[in-house]
SEZATOR-337481 format. One record per residue (C-alpha): residue in three letters; x, y, z. Coordinates in steps of 0.25 Angstrom, whole numbers. Example, Ala and Ser with C-alpha at 12.3 -4.5 7.8 and 13.67 -1.06 7.14 Angstrom:
! residues 2
kolfi aa = ala u = 49 v = -18 w = 31
kolfi aa = ser u = 55 v = -4 w = 29
! end
This chain:
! residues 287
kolfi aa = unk u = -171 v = 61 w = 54
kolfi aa = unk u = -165 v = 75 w = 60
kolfi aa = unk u = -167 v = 70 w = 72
kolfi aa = unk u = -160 v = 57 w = 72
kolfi aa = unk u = -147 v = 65 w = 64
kolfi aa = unk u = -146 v = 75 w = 76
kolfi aa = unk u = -146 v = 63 w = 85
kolfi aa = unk u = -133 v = 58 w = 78
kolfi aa = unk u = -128 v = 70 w = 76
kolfi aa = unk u = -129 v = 72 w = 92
kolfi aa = unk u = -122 v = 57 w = 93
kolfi aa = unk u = -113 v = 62 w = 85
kolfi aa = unk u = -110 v = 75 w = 94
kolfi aa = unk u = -109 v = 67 w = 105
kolfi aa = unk u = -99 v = 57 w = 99
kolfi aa = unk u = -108 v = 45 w = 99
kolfi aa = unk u = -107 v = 34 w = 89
kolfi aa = unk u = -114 v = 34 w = 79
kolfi aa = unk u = -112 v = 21 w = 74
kolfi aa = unk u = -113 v = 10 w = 85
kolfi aa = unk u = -105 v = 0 w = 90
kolfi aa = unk u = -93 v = 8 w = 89
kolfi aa = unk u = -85 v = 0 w = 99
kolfi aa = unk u = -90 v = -11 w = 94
kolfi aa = unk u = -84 v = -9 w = 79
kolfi aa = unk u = -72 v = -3 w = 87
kolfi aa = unk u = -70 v = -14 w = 93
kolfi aa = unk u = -71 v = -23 w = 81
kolfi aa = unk u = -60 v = -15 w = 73
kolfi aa = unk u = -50 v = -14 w = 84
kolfi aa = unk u = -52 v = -31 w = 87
kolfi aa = unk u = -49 v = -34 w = 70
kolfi aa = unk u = -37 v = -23 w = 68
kolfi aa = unk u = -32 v = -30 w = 82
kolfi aa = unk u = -33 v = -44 w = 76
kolfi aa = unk u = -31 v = -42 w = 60
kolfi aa = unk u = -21 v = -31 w = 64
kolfi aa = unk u = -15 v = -28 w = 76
kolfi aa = unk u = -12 v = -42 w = 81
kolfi aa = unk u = -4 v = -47 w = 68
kolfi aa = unk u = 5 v = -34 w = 68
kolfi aa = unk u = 6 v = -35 w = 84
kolfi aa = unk u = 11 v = -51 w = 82
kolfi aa = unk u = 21 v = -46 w = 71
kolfi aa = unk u = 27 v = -37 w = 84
kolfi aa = unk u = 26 v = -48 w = 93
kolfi aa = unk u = 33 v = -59 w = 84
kolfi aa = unk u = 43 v = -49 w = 80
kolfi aa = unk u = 46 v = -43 w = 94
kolfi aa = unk u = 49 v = -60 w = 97
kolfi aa = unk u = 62 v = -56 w = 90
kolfi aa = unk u = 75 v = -50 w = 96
kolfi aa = unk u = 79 v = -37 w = 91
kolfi aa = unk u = 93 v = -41 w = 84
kolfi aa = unk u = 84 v = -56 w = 77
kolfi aa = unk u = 72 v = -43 w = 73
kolfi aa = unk u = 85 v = -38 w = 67
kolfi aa = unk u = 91 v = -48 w = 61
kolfi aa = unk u = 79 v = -54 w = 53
kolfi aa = unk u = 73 v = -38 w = 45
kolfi aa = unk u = 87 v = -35 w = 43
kolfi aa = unk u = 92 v = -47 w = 35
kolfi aa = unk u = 96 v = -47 w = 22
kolfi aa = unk u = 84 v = -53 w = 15
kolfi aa = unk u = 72 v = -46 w = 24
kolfi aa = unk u = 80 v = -32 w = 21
kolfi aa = unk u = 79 v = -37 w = 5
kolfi aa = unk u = 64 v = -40 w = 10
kolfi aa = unk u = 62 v = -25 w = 14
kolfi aa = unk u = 69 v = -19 w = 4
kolfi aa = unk u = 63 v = -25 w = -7
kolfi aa = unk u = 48 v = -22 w = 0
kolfi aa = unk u = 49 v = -10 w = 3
kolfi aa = unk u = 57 v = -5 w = -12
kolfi aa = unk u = 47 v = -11 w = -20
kolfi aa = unk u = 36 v = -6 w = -11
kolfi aa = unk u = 40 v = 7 w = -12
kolfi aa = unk u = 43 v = 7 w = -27
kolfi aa = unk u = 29 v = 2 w = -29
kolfi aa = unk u = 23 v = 11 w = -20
kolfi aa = unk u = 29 v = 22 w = -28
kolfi aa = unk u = 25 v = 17 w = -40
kolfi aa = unk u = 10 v = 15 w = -36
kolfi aa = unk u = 10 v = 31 w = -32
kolfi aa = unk u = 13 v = 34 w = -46
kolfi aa = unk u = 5 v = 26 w = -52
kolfi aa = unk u = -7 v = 26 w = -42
kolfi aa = unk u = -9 v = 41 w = -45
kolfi aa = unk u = -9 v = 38 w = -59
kolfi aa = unk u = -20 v = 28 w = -59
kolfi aa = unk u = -28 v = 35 w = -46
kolfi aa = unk u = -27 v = 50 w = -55
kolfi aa = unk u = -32 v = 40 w = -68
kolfi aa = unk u = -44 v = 31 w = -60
kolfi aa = unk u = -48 v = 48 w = -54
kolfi aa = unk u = -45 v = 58 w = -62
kolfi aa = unk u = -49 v = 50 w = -76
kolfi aa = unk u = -63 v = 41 w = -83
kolfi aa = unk u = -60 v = 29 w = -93
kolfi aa = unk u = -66 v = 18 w = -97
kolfi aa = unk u = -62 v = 6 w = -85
kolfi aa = unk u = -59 v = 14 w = -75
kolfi aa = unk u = -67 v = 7 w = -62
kolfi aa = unk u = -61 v = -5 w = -68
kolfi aa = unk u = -46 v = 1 w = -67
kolfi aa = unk u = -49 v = 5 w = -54
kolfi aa = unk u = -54 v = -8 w = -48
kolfi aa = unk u = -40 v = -12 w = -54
kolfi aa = unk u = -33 v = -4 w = -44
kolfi aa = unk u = -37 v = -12 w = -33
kolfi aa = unk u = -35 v = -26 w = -41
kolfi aa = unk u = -22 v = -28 w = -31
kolfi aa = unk u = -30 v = -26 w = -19
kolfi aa = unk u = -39 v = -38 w = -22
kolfi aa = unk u = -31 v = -46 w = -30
kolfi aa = unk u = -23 v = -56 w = -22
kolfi aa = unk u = -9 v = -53 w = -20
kolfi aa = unk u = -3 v = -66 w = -25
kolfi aa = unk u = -10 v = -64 w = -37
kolfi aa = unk u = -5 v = -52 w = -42
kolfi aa = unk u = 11 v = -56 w = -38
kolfi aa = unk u = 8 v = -70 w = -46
kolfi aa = unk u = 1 v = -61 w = -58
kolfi aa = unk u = 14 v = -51 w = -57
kolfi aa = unk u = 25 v = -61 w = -56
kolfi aa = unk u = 19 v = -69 w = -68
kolfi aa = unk u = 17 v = -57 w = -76
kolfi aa = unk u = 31 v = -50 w = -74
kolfi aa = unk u = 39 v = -63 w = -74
kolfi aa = unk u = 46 v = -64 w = -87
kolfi aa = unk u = 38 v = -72 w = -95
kolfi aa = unk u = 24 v = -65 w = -89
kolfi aa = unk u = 18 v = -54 w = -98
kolfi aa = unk u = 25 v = -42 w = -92
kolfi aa = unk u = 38 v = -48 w = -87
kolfi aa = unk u = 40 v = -55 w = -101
kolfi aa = unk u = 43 v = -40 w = -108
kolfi aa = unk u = 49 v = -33 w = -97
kolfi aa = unk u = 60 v = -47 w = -97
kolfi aa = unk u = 64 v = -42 w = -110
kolfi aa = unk u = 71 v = -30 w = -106
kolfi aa = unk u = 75 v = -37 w = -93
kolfi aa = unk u = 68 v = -34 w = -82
kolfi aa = unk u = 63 v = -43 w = -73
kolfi aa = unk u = 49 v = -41 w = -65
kolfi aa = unk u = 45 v = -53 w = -59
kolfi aa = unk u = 54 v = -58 w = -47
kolfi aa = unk u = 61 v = -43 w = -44
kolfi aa = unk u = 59 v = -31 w = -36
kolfi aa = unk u = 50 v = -25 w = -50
kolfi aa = unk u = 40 v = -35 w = -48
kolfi aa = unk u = 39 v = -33 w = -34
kolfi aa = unk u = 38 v = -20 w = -37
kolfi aa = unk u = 26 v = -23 w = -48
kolfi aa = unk u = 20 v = -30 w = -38
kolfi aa = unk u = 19 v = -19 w = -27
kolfi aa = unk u = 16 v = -10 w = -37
kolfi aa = unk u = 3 v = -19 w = -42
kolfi aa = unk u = -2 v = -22 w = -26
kolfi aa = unk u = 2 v = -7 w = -22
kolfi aa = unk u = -6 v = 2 w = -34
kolfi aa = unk u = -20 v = 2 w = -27
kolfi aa = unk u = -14 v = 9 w = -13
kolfi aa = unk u = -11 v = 20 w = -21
kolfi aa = unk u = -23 v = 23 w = -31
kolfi aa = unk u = -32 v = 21 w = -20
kolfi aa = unk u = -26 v = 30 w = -12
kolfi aa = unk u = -24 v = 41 w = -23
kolfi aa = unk u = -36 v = 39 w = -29
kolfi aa = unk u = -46 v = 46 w = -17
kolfi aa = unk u = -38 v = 58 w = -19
kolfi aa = unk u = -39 v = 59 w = -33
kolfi aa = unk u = -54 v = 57 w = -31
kolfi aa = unk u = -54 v = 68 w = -20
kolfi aa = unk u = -44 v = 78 w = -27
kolfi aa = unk u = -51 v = 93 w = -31
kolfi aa = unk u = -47 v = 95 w = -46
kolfi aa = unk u = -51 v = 109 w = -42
kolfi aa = unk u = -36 v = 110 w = -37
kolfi aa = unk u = -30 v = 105 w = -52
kolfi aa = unk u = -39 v = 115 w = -58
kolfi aa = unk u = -32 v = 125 w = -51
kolfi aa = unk u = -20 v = 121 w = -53
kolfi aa = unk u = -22 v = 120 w = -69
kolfi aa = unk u = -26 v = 136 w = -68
kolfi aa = unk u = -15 v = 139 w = -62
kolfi aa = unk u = -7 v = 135 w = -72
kolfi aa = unk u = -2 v = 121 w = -65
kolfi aa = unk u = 2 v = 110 w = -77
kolfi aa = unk u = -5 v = 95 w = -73
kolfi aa = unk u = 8 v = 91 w = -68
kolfi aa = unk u = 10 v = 102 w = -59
kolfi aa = unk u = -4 v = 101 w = -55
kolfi aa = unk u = -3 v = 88 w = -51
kolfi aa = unk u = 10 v = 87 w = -44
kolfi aa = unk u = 6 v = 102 w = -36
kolfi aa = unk u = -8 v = 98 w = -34
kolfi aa = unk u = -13 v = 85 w = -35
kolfi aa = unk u = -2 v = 76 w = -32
kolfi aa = unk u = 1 v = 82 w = -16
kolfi aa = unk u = -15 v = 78 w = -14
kolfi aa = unk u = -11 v = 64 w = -19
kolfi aa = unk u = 2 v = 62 w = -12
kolfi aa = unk u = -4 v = 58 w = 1
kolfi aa = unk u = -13 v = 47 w = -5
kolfi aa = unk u = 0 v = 42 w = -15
kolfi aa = unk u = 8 v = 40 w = -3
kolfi aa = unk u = -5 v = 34 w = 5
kolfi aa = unk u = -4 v = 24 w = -8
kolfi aa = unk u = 11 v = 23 w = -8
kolfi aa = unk u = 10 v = 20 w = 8
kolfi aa = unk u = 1 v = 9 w = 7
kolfi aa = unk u = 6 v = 2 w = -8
kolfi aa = unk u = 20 v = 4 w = 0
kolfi aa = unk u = 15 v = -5 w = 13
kolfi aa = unk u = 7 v = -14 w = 4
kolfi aa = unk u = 20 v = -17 w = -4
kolfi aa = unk u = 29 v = -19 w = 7
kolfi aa = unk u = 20 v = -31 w = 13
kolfi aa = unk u = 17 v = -36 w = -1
kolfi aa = unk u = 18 v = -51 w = -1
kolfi aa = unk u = 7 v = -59 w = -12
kolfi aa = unk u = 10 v = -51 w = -24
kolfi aa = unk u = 26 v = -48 w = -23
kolfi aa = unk u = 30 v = -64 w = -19
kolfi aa = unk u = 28 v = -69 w = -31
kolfi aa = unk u = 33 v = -58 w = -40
kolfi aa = unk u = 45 v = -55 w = -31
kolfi aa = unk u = 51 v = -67 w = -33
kolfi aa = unk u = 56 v = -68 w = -18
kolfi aa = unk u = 70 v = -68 w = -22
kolfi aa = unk u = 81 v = -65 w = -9
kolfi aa = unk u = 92 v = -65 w = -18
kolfi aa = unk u = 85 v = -54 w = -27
kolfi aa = unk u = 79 v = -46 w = -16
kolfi aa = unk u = 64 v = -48 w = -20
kolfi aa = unk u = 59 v = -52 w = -9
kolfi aa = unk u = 48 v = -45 w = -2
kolfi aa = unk u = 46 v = -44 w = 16
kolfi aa = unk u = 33 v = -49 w = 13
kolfi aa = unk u = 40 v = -63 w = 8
kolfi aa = unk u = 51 v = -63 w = 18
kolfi aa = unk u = 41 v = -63 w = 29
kolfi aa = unk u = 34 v = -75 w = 22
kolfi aa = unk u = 46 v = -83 w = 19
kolfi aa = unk u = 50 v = -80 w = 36
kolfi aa = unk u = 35 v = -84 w = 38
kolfi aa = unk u = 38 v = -98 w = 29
kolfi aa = unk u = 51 v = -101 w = 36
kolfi aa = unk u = 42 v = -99 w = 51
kolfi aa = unk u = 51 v = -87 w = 55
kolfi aa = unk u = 39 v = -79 w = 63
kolfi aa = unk u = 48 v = -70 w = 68
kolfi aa = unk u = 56 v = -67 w = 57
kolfi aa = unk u = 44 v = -64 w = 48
kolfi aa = unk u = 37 v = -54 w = 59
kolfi aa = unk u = 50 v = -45 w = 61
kolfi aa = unk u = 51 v = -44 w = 46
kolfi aa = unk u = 35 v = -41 w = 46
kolfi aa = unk u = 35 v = -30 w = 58
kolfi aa = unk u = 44 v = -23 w = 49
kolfi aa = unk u = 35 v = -22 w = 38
kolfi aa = unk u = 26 v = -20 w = 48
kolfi aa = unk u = 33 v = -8 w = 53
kolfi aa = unk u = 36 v = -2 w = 37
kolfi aa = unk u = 20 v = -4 w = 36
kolfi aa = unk u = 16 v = 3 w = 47
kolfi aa = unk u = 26 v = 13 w = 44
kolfi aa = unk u = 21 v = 15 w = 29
kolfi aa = unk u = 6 v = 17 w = 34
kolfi aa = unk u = 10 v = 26 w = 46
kolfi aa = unk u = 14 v = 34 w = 33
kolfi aa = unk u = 3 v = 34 w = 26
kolfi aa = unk u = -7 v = 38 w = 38
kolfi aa = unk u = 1 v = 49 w = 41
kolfi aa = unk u = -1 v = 54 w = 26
kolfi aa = unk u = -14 v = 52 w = 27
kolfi aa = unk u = -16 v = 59 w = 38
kolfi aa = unk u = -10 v = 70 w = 33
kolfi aa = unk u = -17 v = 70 w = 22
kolfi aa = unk u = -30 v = 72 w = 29
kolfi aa = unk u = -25 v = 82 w = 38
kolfi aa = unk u = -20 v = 90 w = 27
kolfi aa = unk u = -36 v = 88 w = 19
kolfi aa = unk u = -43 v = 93 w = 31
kolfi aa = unk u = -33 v = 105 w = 33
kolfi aa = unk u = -37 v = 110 w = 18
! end
């Protein structure tokens, strides 16, 4: 047995693999992100690079795609905020407390990950409209959910939620309560202690969360088309639908500029995030 663990050990040294068939499974991996990644996105270029610079122009700057990006990337952003509060709330409850159902409660988290989206805009449209359960009392001080930039909001909200626990909730797990205790000696109230202490471990992970709820949102189609409402004349409609409706209507072109766009805010969003997290790391293994 010692003899065989010095052996690996001096494959190790010598920078041998361990585990074989590492070109192989190299291989593998680099032949499926080409094919389930890297070709799609690479076709969206070529189809979009088919158009001249002032059509390119023409088709994301008009009136209804512009509505298209705004409303997107609004509501996006609102809900993403709203999950960061509410994300820490729930990852410092399912951490920091014990009660009766809580596996069940955090199963729930993930519900919108495996429920299909359509499901969940039919289940939100039916039940904000104004004669669901929901939409039936808020209609009687006159607000309307269902079919406006709230329940698109809702919506985000509901399929953005689990980006944002699951991404705090590690770092609850992780966090030292040694360095609250120290701040309760010294005299630091729990709302100090928190804001001065706790909540700059956490603000890397909220805005991991709010990065990837915020992409998520943007590209958001199942559960936002029926609750949306679609409408041009209202501004609710979403990218995601505009390049279905160009899709329908066999406009390639139109549909692939308008999706390298998205493309492009994507990529920007998790160029953001990967730099946090890198920082994040560089700043752990510095203390």
């Amino acid at each position: 047995m010692a003899k065989r663990t010095k052996t690996l050990e001096l494959h190790i040294k010598k920078g041998k693999r361990v585990i074989p068939g590492f070109g192989l499974t190299l291989g593998i991996t680099i032949a499926m992100v080409s094919v389930l990644i890297l070709i799609p996105l690479a076709s969206v270029l070529v189809y979009s690079l088919s158009l001249s610079g002032e059509e390119f122009w023409q088709i994301i700057t008009s009136a209804n795609v512009l509505y298209a990006f705004g409303t997107s990337i609004l509501c996006s952003f609102i809900a993403a905020v709203i999950n960061c509060i509410f994300g820490v709330i729930l990852a410092w409850t399912l951490v920091r407390y014990d009660f009766p159902g809580k596996r069940i409660l955090d199963g729930l988290i993930e519900l919108p990950f495996a429920l299909p989206t359509a499901v969940a805009g039919i289940t939100l449209s039916k039940l904000y409209s104004n004669k669901g359960a929901i939409g039936s009392f808020l209609d009687k001080f006159g607000i309307a959910v269902s079919y406006t930039h709230i329940g698109l909001t809702i919506a985000l909200i509901f399929i953005g939620i689990p980006f944002v626990v699951r991404a705090i909730q590690p770092v609850l797990e992780k966090f030292d309560s040694q360095y609250e205790e120290a701040a309760y000696s010294l005299g630091a109230s729990k709302r100090t202690t928190f804001i001065r202490v706790t909540l700059p471990e956490l603000r890397p992970a909220m805005l991991t969360g709010f990065g990837l709820a915020f992409a998520r949102g943007i590209g958001e189609y199942g559960s936002v088309i029926y609750i949306s409402g679609n409408s041009e004349k209202k501004h609710t409609q979403v990218v995601s639908y505009v390049i279905m409706q160009k899709l329908n209507y066999l406009d390639y072109s139109a549909a692939t500029a308008i999706a390298l766009v998205m493309l492009i805010i994507s990529f920007i969003v998790l160029l953001f995030i990967n730099i946090v997290q890198i920082r994040q790391s560089q700043r752990t293994n510095n203390v």
